[in-house]
Residue, then its C-alpha position, 0 to 999 in steps of 0.5 A: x500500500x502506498x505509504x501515507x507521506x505519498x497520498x499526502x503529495x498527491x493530494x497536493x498535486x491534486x489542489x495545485x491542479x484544480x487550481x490551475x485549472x480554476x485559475x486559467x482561462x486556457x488549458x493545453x495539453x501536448x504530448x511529451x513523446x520525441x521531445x528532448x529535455x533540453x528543448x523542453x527547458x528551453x522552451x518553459x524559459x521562454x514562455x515562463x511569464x505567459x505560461x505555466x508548464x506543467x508535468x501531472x500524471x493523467x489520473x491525478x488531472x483526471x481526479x482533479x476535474x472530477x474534484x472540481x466537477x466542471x461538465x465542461x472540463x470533463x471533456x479534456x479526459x478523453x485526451x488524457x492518454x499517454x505522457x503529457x505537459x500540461x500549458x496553463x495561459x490566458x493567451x489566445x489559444x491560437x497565438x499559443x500554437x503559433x508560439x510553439x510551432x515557432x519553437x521547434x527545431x530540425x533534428x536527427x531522426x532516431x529509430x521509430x521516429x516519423x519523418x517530417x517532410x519528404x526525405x531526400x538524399x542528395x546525390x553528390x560526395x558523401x566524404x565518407x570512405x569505402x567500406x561497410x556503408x556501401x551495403x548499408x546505403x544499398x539496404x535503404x535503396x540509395x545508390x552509390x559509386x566509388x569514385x577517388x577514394x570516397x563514396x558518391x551518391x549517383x542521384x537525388x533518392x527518396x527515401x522515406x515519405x512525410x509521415x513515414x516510421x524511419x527505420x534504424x538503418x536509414x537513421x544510421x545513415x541519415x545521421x551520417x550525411x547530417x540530414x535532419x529529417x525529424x522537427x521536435x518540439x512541443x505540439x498541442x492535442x487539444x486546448x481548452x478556452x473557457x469550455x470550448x474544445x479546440x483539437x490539434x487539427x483546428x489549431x493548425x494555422x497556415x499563416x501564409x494562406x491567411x496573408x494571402x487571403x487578407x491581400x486578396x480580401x483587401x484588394x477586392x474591398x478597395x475596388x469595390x469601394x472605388x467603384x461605388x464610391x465610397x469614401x474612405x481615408x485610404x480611397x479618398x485620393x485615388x476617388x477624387x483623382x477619378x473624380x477630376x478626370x471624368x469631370x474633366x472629361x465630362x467638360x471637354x464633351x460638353x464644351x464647358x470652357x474653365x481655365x482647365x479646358x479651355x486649351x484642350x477646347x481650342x485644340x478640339x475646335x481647330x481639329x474639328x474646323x480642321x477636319x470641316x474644311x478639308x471635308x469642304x475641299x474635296x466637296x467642292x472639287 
């Protein structure tokens, strides 16, 4: 039986997680698996004045909710699996992935890990001598020549997809050529904010799509303004611009002489008495 000095700890544990849990308006939970402890220091570090990070075994936060009975917290313990850091903030939930996905770094991939994007070895020299790594580049499919001593890489190969389990071979050699095929860091499974559940998938922001569409909202919404005329103070220019050249138009048209037309009415008149006459010349001959 657990001795009593170990219920008293976590029972305390247990009141520091109801309180953090009460005291927070957003709660996150990312998974500890393939992140290294130096990067995790790093990170509570950086982060320490707008988030509160925190290690807690799944069924002491599990007790911890059932304690404050919250229906709405109780949604978190269907995500209550395997080892996780706890991220308590009032910070946008969305500013939080931003900032986390910010910080994670490329690494060398190890055995088991997944690979985070397509992973192709260049062809070229490898500097590496002959030897056993031959066979051990054959067993993952790359092939290779022996040319002025060293090891070359006949062409560009893939060899493991996005997604793809890196075997201990291909980390092996991956770890050899210095590629990095595996971004740790921290990444949310699910956030809390104020009763609302917000999962992995929907937290995931393509900033660069959501500039592009800005740009293109922001083009349309101008246009649309200048068209329809309304004012505004980033059109106004642009609208009286327009403003002066269909009234200036409009006054040549109508033959309105102004200090501004008037040139542009003479030359008009002579073009046309101009063309009058010449009209006249060939009636007559």
């Amino acid at each position: 039986m657990p001795s009593q000095q170990v219920l008293m700890q976590k029972a305390r544990q247990v009141e520091e997680i109801k309180k953090l849990l009460s005291q927070y308006r957003v709660i996150g939970i990312a998974s500890l698996e393939k992140v290294r402890a130096a990067q995790l220091q790093e990170l509570k570090r950086k982060l320490e004045k707008e988030v509160v990070m925190k290690v807690f075994k799944n069924t002491l936060v599990k007790r911890a909710i059932d304690e404050l009975g919250d229906p709405k917290l109780k949604k978190l313990e269907e995500y209550l699996t395997g080892p996780n850091i706890f991220l308590f903030t009032n910070m946008n939930p969305f500013r939080l992935s931003l900032l986390l996905e910010k910080n994670k770094v490329m690494a060398i991939a190890k055995a088991g890990d997944k690979a985070s994007f397509d992973v192709v070895v260049p062809a070229g020299n490898t500097g590496l001598s002959p030897g056993p790594v031959i066979s051990q580049f054959s067993a993952v499919g790359i092939p290779t020549r022996i040319e002025a001593g060293s090891v070359w890489i006949n062409k560009d190969t893939l060899v493991c997809r996005k997604g793809e389990v890196i075997s201990l071979q291909l980390a092996n050699i991956l770890s050899k050529l210095g590629i990095k095929a595996v971004e740790i860091g921290l990444s949310l499974k699910v956030v809390y904010d104020d009763g609302h559940i917000i999962t992995e998938e929907d937290l995931a922001i393509d900033l660069e799509e959501i500039r592009k569409s800005i740009q293109e909202a922001h083009s349309y919404a101008f246009n649309l303004s200048i068209n329809a005329a309304i004012p505004t103070p980033e059109n106004i220019g642009l609208l009286l611009q327009k403003a002066h050249q269909e009234a200036y138009a409009l006054a040549v048209n109508a033959a309105v002489p102004t200090r501004e037309t008037i040139e542009d009415l003479l030359r008009k008149a002579y073009a046309e008495a101009l063309s009058l006459s010449q009209k006249i010349k060939f009636e007559e001959e």
